[in-house]
Structure formats: C-alpha cells, structure tokens
C-alpha positions in Angstrom: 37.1 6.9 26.8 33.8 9.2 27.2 30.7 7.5 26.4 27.7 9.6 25.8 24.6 9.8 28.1 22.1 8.5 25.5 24.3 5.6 24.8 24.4 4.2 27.9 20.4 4.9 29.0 20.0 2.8 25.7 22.0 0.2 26.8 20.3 0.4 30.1 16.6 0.3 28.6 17.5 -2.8 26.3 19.2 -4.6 29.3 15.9 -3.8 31.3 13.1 -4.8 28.6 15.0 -7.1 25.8 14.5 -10.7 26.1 16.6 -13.7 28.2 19.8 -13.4 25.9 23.2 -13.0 27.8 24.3 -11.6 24.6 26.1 -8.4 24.5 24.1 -6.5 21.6 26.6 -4.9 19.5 26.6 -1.1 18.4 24.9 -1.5 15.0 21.7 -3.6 17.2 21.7 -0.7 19.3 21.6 1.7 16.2 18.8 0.1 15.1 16.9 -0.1 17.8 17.7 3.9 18.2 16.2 3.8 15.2 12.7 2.3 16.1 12.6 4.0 18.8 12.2 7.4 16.9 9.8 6.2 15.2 5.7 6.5 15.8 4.8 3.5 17.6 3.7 0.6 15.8 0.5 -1.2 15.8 1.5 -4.2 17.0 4.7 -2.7 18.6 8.0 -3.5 16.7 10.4 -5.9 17.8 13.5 -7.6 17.2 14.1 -11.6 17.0 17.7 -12.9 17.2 17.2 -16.2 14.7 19.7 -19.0 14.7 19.8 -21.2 11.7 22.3 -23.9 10.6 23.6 -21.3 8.2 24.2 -19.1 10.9 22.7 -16.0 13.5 20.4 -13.6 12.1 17.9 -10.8 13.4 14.5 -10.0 11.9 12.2 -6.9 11.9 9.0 -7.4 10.8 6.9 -5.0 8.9 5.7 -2.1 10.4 2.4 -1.8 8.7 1.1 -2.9 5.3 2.9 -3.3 2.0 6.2 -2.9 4.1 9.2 -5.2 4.2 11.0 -6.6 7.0 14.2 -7.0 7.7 16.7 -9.8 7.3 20.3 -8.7 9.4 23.0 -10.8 9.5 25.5 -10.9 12.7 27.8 -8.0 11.3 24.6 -5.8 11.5 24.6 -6.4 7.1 21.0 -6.2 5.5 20.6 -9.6 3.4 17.0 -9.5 2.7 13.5 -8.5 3.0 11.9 -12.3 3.7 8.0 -10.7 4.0 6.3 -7.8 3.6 5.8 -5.5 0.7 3.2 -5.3 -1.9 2.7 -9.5 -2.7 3.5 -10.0 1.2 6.3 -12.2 -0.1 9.2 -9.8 0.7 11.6 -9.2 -2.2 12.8 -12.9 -3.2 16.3 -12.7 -2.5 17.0 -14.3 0.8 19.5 -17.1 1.1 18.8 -21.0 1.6 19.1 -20.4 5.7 18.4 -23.9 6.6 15.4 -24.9 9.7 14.7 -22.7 12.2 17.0 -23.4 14.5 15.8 -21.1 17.6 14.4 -17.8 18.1 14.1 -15.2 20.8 12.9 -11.6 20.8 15.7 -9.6 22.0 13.8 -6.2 21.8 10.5 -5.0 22.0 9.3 -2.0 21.6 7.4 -1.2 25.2 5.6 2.3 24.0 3.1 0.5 22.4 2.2 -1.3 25.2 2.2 -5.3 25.5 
C-alpha cells in the first residue's frame, strides 16, 4: 500500500514536536491537526490536549480567538461538545458528566507561532 508524501511528513512533524505520549495518533488526530495547520497562526498558538477522565479519553481544542468554541473529541475522533468558548465563554452546555480530571497531556502544539 502507497502512502502519500504529506502523510507521512505529518506523521513525522507530530512525532518530532507532540508531547511524551507513546500513543499512535490515529488518522482523524492527524486530520485535524492538518487542519490547524492550514490555518493563520493563533495567538497563543493552538494545541491539542489528550484528556483522560473516569468516563473515558478525550482531546480538547481550545478557542482560537474570542467568542469561539473549543472542542470536545471523543477517542473515535466524534465531536461531543463545545465545553468553553463562544459568546458567554461558557461553550454551548451540552457536554457530558466526564467525571475528575483524570490526567492531561498536550499531544500537539502548534510550533509556527512560536513557544
């Protein structure tokens, strides 16, 4: 099986510059990431945080700028939510009891913007 180029630079960037996680990122992670990366750089830069509550894994992206929401994914790549963010900063109310905070860990960051 053939694999494009971009693919696999991706896969190399994110292995270079994600965070400490042995995890393999799966295709619709790297989607979105292609995603951010196409888009002007954000002030702070954007990132991605693999979260881990009792109720399971789940990756945030945070706002990119005022009156935005973020992102809630669960582990299929799904969207559930929008937890902040948006007009009242209170995202859109219809995230699910996750449980504590188990752990988190930035898994991407978006080095254009500088650190």
């Amino acid at each position: 099986m053939r694999r494009p180029l971009p693919s696999i630079l991706l896969a190399l960037s994110l292995a270079a510059c994600g965070g400490t996680s042995p995890e393999i990122r799966p295709p619709w992670l790297l989607q979105l990431v292609a995603e951010q990366q196409a888009q002007p750089v954000a002030n702070p830069p954007a990132y991605i945080a693999r979260q881990e509550y009792a109720g399971g894994v789940y990756y945030y992206l945070p706002p990119r700028c005022c009156d935005i929401w973020s992102e809630l994914y669960n582990s299929e790549g799904t969207l559930v939510c929008h937890p902040d963010g948006g007009i009242t900063g209170g995202g859109d109310g219809q995230c699910p009891a996750l449980g504590e905070l188990i752990r988190e860990e930035i898994i991407w960051r978006d080095a254009r913007g500088g650190q």
